[in-house]
KEVEXPA-801807 format. One record per residue (C-alpha): z, y, x; residue number from 1; residue in three letters. Coordinates in steps of 0.02 Angstrom, whole numbers. Layout:
     up  north   east kolgu rose
      Z      Y      X   NUM  ALA
...
This chain:
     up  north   east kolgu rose
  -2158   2393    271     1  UNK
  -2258   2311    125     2  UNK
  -2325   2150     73     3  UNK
  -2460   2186    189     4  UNK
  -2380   2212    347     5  UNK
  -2259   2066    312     6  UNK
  -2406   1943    304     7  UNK
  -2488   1991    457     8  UNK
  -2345   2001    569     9  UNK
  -2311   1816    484    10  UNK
  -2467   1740    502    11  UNK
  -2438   1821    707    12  UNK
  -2300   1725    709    13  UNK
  -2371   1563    663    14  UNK
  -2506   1591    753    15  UNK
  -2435   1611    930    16  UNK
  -2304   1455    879    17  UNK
  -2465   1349    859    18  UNK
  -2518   1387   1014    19  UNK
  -2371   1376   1100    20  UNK
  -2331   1210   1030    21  UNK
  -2522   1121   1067    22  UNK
  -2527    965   1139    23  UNK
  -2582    972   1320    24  UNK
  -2782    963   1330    25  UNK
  -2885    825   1390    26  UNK
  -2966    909   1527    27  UNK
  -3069    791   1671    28  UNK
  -2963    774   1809    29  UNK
  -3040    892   1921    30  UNK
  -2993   1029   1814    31  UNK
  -2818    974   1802    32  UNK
  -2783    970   1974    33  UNK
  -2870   1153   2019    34  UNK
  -2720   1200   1908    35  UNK
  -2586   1080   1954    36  UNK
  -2474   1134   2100    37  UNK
  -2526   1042   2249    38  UNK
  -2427    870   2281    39  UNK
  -2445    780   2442    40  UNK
  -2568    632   2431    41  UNK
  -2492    452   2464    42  UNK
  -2570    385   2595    43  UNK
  -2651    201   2575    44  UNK
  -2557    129   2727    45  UNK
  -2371    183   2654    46  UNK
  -2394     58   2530    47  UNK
  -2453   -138   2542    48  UNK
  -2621   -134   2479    49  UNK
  -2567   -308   2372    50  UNK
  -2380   -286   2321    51  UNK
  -2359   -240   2164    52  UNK
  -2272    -84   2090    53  UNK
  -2133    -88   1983    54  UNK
  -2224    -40   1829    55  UNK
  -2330   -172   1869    56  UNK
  -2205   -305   1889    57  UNK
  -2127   -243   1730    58  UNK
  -2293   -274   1629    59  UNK
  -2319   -445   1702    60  UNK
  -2147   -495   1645    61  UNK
  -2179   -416   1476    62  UNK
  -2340   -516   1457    63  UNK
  -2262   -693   1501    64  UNK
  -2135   -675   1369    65  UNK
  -2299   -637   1267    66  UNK
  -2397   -776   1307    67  UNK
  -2250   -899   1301    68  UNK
  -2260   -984   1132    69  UNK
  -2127  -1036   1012    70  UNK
  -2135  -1200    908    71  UNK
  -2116  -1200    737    72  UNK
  -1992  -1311    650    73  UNK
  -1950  -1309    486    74  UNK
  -1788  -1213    405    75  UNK
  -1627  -1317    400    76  UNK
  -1622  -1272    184    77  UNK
  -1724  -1184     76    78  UNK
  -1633  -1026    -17    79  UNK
  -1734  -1069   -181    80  UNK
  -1692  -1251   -210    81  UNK
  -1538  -1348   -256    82  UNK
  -1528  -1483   -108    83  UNK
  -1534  -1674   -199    84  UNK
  -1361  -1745   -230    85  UNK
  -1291  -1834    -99    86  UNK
  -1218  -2008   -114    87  UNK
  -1024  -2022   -101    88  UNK
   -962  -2063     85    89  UNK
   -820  -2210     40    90  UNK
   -903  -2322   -102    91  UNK
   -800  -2328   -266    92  UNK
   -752  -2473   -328    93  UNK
   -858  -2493   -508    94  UNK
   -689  -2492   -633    95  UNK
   -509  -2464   -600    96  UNK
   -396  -2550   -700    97  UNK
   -338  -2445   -847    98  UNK
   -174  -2342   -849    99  UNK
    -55  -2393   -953   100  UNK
   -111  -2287  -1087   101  UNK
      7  -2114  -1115   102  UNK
     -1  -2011  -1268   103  UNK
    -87  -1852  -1205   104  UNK
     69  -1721  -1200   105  UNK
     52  -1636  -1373   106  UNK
    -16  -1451  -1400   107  UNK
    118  -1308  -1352   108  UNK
    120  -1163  -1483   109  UNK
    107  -1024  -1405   110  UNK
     99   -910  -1573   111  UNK
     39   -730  -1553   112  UNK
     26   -647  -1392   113  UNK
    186   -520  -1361   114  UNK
    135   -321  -1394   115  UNK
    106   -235  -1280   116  UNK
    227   -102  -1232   117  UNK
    258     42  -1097   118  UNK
    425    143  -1070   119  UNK
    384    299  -1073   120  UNK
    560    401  -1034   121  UNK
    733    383  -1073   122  UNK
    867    505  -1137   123  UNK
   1032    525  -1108   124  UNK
   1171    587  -1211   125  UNK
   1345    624  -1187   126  UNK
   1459    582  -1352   127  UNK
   1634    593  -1329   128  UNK
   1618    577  -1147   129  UNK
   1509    408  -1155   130  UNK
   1340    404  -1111   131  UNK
   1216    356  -1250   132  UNK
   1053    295  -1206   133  UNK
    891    323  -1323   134  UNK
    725    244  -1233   135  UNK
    545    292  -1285   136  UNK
    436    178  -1274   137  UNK
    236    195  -1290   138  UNK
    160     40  -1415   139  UNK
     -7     21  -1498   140  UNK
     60     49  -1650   141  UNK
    110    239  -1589   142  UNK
    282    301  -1477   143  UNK
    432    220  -1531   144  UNK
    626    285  -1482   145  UNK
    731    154  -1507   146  UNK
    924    108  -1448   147  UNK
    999    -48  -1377   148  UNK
   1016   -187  -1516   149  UNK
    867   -114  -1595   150  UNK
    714   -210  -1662   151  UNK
    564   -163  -1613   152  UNK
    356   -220  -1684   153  UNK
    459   -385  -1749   154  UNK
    447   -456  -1608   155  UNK
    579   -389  -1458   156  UNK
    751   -332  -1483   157  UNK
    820   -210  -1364   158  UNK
    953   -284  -1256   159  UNK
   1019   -131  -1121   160  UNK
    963     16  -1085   161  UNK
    974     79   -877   162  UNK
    913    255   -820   163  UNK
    772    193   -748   164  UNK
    753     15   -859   165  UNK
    754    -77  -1034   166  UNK
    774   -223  -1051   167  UNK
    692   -332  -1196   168  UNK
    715   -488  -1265   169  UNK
    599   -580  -1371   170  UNK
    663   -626  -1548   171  UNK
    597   -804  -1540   172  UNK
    617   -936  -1371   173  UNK
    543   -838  -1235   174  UNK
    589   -736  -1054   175  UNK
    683   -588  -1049   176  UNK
    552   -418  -1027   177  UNK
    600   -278   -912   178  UNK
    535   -114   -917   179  UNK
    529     22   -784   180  UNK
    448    162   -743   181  UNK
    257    153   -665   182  UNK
């Protein structure tokens, strides 16, 4: 087949899938009914000529809740403004006697913050059948392999070494630092 051939069966195809897919025409109702199969015709006396159906009941409910109108009141705050200040609930008495006065507690040096520092692995060593110990530890300043009683960044001296921990301890007054693995 060629181009040809491949746009008419197309244009075939979405031709009969328009048709097939029309909405149903808006033919008088005479017409409608010569091709509708034949239903049997209510008769006026089974139903009461004033009771309403159910689709009518339905649409009379719908249109009271319609009708019925709300009153407007206005909104307990408004999203775009601060609300005023409101006054204090127990009154304050205007001055309290002073305090005997205290020396505000003076200023803790707390020098430079401690480096940071990672452990990255730990190696072990057998020397004359004791285990040795070497930690590496990951610092700003680059990887580090130190041993316990070791100095490291001037700061931390290494106190123990554990296979899975090391254990810092800051050269100045401070906490103990324990390192493991993440």
């Amino acid at each position: 087949m060629n181009w040809k051939s491949y746009a008419v069966v197309s244009g075939a195809t979405v031709f009969a899938g328009w048709l097939a897919a029309a909405p149903p025409s808006n033919a008088p109702a005479g017409a409608r009914d010569a091709q509708a199969p034949a239903r049997p015709a209510s008769s006026p006396t089974s139903q009461t000529a004033g009771a309403p159906t159910d689709i009518e009941l339905q649409a009379m409910r719908l249109q009271a809740r319609l009708r019925a109108e709300r009153v407007y009141s206005e909104p307990a705050r408004d999203p775009f403004r601060f609300a005023p200040r409101r006054a204090p609930a127990a009154a304050v008495p205007e001055r309290e006697p002073p305090i005997a006065d205290v020396p505000p507690p003076a200023p803790v040096d707390l020098g430079p913050p401690a480096p940071m520092v990672s452990l990255a692995g730990i190696a072990e060593d057998l020397i004359d059948g004791r285990t040795a110990r070497t930690a590496v530890l990951s610092a700003p300043a680059g990887v580090l392999i130190v041993r316990e009683g070791d100095e490291i960044l001037g700061y931390y001296r290494v106190a123990r070494i554990e296979s899975e921990a090391v254990e810092l301890v800051p050269l100045g007054n401070g906490a103990p630092r324990r390192l493991t693995f993440k």
